[in-house]
One Martini backbone bead per residue (centre of mass of N, CA, C, O) as a GRO file, in nm:
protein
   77
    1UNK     BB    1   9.940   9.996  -7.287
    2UNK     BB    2   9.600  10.081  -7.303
    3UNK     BB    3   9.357  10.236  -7.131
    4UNK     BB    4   9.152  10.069  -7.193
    5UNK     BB    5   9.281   9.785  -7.156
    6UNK     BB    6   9.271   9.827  -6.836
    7UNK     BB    7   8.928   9.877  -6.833
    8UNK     BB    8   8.890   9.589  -6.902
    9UNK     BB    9   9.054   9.421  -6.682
   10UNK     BB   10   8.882   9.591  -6.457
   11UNK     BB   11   8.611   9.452  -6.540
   12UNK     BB   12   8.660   9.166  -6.529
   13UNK     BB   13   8.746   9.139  -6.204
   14UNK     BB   14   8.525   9.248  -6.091
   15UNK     BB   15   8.315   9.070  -6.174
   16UNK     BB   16   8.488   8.806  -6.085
   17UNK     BB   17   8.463   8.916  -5.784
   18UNK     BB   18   8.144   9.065  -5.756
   19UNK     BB   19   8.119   9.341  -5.824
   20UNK     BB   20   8.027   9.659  -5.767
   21UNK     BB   21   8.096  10.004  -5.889
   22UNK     BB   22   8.022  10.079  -5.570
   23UNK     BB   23   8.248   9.828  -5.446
   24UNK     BB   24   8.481   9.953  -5.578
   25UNK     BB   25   8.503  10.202  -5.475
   26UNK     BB   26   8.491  10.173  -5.153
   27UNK     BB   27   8.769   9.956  -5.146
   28UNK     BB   28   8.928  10.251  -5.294
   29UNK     BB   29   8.866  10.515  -5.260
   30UNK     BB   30   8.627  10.638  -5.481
   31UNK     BB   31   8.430  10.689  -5.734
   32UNK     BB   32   8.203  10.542  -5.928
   33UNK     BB   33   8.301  10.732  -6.183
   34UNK     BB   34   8.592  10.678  -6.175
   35UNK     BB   35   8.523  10.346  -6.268
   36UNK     BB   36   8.355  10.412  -6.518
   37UNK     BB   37   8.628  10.538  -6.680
   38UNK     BB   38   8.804  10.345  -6.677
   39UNK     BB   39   8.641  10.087  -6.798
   40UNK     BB   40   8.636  10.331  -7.037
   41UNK     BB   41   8.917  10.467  -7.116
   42UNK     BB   42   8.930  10.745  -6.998
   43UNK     BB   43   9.132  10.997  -7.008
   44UNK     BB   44   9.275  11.185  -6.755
   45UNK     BB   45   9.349  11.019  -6.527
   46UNK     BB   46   9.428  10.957  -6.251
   47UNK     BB   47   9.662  10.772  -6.137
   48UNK     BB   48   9.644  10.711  -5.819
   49UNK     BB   49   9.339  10.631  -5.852
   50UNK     BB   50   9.368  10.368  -6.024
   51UNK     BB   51   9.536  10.224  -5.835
   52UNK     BB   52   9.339  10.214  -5.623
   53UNK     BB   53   9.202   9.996  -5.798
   54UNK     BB   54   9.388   9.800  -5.883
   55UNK     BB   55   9.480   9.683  -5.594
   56UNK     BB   56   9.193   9.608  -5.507
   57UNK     BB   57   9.198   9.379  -5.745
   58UNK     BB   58   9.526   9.262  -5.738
   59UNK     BB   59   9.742   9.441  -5.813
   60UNK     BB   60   9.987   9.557  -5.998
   61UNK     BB   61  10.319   9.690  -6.052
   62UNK     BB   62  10.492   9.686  -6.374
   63UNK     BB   63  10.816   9.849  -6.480
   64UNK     BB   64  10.951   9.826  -6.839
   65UNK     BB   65  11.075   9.737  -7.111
   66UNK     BB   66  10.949   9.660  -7.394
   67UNK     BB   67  10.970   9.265  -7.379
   68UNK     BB   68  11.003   9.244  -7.076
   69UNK     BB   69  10.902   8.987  -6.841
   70UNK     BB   70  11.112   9.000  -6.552
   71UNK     BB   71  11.289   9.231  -6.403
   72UNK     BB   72  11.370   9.065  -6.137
   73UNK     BB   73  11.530   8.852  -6.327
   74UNK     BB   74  11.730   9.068  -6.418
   75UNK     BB   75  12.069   9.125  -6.344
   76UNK     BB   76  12.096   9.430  -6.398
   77UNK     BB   77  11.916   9.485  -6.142
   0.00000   0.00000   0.00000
């Protein structure tokens, strides 16, 4: 998945929750602009700062090789 598609994804969520996007800042505790870099799929963005605003919109992060369905249910692991 690209920085952008993740922007995508982060501003239809904020939407459809109705969030302003500085109250999605306050919720991440990050400011306004990282918010709309975010959703704008600006590149060299902090990891820890976008997951903190992903995690406050309901996300979470699950990594796995590429076409893997879902890792927890994997016996592998």
């Amino acid at each position: 998945m690209k920085l952008d598609q993740v922007g995508r994804i982060a501003r239809a969520a904020r939407r459809r929750q109705g969030l302003r996007q500085d109250e999605l800042a306050a919720l991440a505790g990050v400011g306004n602009r990282f918010v709309s870099e975010l959703e704008n799929g600006k590149p060299g963005l902090e990891f820890g700062r976008a997951l903190r605003v992903l995690n406050s919109l309901g996300f979470e992060l699950r990594i796995g090789p590429r076409g893997w369905q879902d890792i927890e249910h994997d016996e592998r692991f």
